[in-house]
N, C-alpha and C positions, 0 to 999 in steps of 0.2 A: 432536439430535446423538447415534450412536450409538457414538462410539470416544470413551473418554477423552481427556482434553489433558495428564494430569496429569503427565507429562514434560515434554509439550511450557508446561507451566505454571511449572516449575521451572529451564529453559533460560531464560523470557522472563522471571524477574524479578532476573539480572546487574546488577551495577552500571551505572548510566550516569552520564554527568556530570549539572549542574543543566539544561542545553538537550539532554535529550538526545533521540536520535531521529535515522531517515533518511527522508526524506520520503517515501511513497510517489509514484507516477510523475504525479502530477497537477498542473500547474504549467503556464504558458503564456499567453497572450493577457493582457487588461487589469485590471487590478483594482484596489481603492483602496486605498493606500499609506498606510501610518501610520506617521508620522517618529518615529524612537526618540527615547524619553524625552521626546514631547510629548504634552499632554492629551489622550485620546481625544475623538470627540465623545462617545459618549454615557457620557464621563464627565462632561463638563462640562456637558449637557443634564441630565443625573440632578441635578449640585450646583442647578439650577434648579428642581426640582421635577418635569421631564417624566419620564415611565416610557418610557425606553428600554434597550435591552438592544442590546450591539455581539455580534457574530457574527464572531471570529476564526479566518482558515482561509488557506491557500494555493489554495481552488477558484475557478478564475479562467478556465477554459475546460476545451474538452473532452468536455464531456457531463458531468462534475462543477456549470461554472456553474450548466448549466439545471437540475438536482437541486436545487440551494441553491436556485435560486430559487423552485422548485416546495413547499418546505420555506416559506419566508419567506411564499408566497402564500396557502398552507393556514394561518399559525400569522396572520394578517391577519384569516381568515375568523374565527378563533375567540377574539384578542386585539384587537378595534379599538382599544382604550385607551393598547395598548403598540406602541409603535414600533421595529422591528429598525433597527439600523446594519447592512450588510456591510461589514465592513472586512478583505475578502479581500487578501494580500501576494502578488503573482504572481511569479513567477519561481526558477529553482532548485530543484524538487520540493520547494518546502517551506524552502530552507535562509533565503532571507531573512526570510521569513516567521517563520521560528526565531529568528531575532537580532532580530527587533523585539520579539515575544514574551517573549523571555529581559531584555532590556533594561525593557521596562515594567514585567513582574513584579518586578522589581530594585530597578525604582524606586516600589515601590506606586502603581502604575496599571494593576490586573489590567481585562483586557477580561472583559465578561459572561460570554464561553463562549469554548473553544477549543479547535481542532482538537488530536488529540492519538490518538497510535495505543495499541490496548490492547499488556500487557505491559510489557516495561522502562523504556517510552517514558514511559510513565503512569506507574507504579509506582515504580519507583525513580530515576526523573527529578523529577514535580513532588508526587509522593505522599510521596517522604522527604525533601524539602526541604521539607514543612509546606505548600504550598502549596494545599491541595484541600479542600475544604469532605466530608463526608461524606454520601453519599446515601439512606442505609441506608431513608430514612422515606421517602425520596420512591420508591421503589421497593416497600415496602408498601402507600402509597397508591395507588397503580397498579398493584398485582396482578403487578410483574414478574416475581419470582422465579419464575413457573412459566410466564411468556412467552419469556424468553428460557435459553438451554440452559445448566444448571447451569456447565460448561466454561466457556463465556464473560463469565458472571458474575466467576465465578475469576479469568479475565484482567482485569479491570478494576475486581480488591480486593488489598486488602492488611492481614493479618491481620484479618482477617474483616469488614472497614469497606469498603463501595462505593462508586469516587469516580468514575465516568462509566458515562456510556448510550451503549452501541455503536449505532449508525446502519444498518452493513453490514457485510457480509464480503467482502473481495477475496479473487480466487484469484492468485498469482503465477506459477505453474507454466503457464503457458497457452502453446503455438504458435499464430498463428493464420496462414491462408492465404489467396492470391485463389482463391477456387474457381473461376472461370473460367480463372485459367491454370492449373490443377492439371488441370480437365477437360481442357481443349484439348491438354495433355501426355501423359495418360494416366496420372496421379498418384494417388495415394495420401496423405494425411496420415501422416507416417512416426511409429513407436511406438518403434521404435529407435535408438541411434547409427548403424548401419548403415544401418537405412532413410533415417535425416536424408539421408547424405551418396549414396547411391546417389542421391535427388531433386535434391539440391544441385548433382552432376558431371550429371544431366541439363537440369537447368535453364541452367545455365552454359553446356554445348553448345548451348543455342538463344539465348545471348546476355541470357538474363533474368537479373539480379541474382537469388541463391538465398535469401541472408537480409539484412534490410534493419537495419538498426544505427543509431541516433542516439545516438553518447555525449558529446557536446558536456555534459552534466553525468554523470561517471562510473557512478552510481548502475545506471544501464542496463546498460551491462558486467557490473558485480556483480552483477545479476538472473542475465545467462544464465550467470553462473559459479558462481552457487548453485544453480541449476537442474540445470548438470554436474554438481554434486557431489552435489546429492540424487539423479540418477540414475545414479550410478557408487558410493554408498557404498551407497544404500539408506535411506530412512526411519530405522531406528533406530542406523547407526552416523555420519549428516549430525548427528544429534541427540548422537552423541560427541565433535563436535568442541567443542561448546559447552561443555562439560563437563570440555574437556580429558584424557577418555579415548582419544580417535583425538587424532594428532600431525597438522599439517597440512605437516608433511615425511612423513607417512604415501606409501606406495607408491598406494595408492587416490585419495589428494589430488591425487599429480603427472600419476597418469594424467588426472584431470579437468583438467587443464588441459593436457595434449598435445591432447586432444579438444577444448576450448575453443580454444587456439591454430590447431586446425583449421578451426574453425566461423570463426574470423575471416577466414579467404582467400578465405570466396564471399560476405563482405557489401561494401556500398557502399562504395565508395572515398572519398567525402566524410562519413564515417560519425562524425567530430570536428567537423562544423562544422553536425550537426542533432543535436534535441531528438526527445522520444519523438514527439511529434507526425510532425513532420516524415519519422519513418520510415516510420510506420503509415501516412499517406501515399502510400509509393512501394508499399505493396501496395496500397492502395486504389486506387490508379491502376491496378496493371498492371506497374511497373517494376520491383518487386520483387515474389519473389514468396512471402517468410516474416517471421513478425515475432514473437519471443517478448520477451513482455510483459504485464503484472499486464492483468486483464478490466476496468481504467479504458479500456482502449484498443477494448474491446467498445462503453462508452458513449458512443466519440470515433466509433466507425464508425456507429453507431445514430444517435444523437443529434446531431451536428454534421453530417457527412458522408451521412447520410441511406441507409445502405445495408443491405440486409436480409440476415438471418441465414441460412446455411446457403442462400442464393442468391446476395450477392456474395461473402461472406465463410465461408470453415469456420473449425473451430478443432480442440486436441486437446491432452492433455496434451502437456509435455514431454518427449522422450525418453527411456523408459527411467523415468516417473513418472507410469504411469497411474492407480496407486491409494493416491497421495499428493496433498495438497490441503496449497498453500506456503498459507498462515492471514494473510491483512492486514486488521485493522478500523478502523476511524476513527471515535472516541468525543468526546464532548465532556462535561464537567465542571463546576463551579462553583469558581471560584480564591476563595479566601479574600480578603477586603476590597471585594467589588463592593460598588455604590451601594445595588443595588435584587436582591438575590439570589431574594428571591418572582418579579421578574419573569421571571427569569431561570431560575426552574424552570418557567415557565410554556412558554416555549420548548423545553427538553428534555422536559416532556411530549408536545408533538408529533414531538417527534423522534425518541422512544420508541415514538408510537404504531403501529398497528396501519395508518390511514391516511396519517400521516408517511414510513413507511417504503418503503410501495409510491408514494408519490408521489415519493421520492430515488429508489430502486437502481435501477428500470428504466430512468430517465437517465441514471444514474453507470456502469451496467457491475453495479453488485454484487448481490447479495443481500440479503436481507432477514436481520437478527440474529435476528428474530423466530422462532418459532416456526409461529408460525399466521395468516402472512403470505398475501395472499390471491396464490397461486400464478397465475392466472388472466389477472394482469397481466404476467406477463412472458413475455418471447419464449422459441424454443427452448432458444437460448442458457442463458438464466435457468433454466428447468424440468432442464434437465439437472446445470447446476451445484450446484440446490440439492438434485438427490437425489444427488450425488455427494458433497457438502460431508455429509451424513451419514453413509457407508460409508467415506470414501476415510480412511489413517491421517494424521492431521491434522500439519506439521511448522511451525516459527514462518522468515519469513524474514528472514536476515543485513539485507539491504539495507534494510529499512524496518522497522528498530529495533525488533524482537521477539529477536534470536536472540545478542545481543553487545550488551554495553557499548559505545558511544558513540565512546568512545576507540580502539577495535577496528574497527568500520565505520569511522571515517574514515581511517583506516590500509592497508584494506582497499581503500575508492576509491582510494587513494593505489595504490595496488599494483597496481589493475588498470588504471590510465591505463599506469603501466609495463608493463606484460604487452602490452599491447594495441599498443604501438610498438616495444617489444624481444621478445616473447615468450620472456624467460629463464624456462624452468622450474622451473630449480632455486634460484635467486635469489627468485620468488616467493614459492614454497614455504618458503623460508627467511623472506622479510621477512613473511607472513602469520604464519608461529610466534613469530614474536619479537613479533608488534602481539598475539600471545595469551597471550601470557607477560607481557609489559605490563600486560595487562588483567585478568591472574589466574586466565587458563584454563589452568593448568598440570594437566601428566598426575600 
């Protein structure tokens, strides 16, 4: 990684509440449900003497499931002894999965590992609530510190103690398009606001859906509204909001959301009653023909959906953010009071590793945290991302609890389920400054 974070290192450790965090956008299909405040299994298999280790996460489809399971398969070949639990919580991008989480921790019943984004989410969520075991030795013994990029280290410490292993890197800033109906239009991937809507008012005169929308859980909304803002402030003044130097009644602010209010008229009309799946969907059909959303939805087109890169599907930044890179990683830790914490490092060993890592991201959509990741295995998609993730100015996102306090993002969904059926401007703009004044991001 060739740009520092170390801004973007100091927006992402805000207070958050004890659960805190916004899921990133991976959430959907089946998974096994663990009732709050009941015994895990492999809590209750460990009081027996078995080595097992439970595996806590919201990856439950998508192109996420198969990742995990390709992680579980490899860590099988090299642990016959120990036995994984998945005890994946689906639904909600994460939020139920949160409340079970937050509920068993509470009640000393930490799961072996769990899902957890670097930055605020980690850090001053389960890191200053005492909750994290310190990794610093098992990162020695694995030669980390020069595997994975100083920066992202950073994101997943706190006062110079390491409390999780990054797995990937999400980009959030992504458009992606049918390339077959962009050809058959005579389209372009648009770089600009302009260009968006110039595609947008021609796709709409041939009757195709221009951008396809599932906010049936808000979080999706607040993506392409931080997406606006990062390409109407610009990288380092998106980075003042956090900070409380830019006002979000800023004149900058309201214009991203006249443009937002705009981008909402060419998407789906049942855009409240589907999930990110279900939108990424109506591009992969044909119906729609744009869809901006984190590169989970790269591993939902690859991996479930079975469609090839840059032949069904293009991509490109977001408008007006081509050489910014929105930063989501998904790490996993050791909670203070597990059964069998040896076994349990034995697991983030492979998930750290070198073959770990390429056996996740190229099913999940992301990247390798790695350094020296074996490039080879991933599609176009992948190869370009990960030479971009090293040039592009790195920015943390609002939505999936890097860039705000807890208390802030949910204030924030709050506000753009409103936006998104009344589209008040300036009502927005007002109720967003007051959820930042709340939260201590005063100018």
């Amino acid at each position: 990684m060739k740009r520092k974070m170390a801004t973007v290192l100091s927006v992402m450790t805000i207070g958050t509440t004890l659960i805190a965090g916004c899921g990133s956008g991976e959430s959907g299909g089946n998974g096994a449900q663990t009732t709050p405040g009941a015994s895990s299994p492999a809590s209750s298999a460990a009081a027996g003497g078995a080595k097992k280790v439970e595996i806590f996460s919201w990856w439950t489809g998508a192109g996420e499931e198969a990742g995990l399971k390709g992680l579980i398969d490899l860590f099988k070949t090299k642990n016959k002894d120990i036995e994984l639990v998945n005890a994946a919580v689906a639904g909600g991008a994460g939020t139920n999965a949160k409340a079970v989480l937050a509920s068993r921790m509470q009640g000393g019943d930490p799961p072996g590992t769990f899902q957890v984004h670097g930055g605020a989410e980690l850090n001053t969520g389960w890191v200053a609530a005492g909750k994290m075991e310190v990794l610093n030795d098992l990162y020695e013994k694995e030669g980390w510190k020069d595997k994975f990029p100083k920066d992202l280290i950073d994101l997943v410490s706190k006062d110079g103690s390491i409390y999780s292993v990054p797995v990937n890197i999400h980009r959030g800033n992504v458009l992606f398009y049918n390339k077959k109906v962009f050809d058959a239009n005579g389209l372009k991937a648009p770089k600009t606001f302009d260009e968006f809507f110039q595609a947008a008012d021609a796709l709409k005169a041939k009757g195709i859906t221009p951008l396809a929308l599932g906010d049936k859980e808000p979080w999706t909304a607040t993506m392409i509204f931080e997406n606006v803002l990062l390409g109407t402030l610009g990288p380092d003044d998106y980075m003042k909001l956090w900070t409380g130097e830019i006002s979000f009644e800023d004149a900058k602010v309201k214009q991203s959301l006249e443009t937002f209010k705009k981008m909402l008229t060419y998407t789906n009309k049942d855009h409240a009653a589907r999930n990110w799946q279900d939108a990424a969907q109506l591009v992969a059909k044909g119906d729609a023909a744009m869809n901006i959303m984190g590169d989970w939805a790269k591993g939902y087109f690859t991996t479930d959906l079975k469609l090839k890169a840059n032949e069904d599907f293009g991509w490109a930044a977001t408008p007006n953010t081509e050489n910014s890179f929105m930063v989501i990683t998904d790490t996993f830790g050791l909670p203070k009071g597990v059964k069998d914490p040896e076994a349990v490092k034995e697991f983030l060993k492979v998930l750290g590793s070198v073959e770990g890592q390429d056996v996740f991201n190229p099913l999940k959509g992301s990247i390798p945290a790695r350094t020296d990741a074996d490039t080879g295995k991933y599609d176009a998609y992948g190869k370009q991302t990960i030479e971009e993730f090293k040039k592009s100015k790195l920015t943390p996102s609002m939505a999936h609890g890097s860039a705000a306090p807890e208390g802030f993002v949910t204030q924030a969904n709050q506000a753009m389920t409103i936006f998104v059926t009344k589209g008040d401007v300036e009502q927005t703009a007002k109720m967003l400054q007051q959820a930042a004044a709340a939260s201590g991001m005063k100018k």
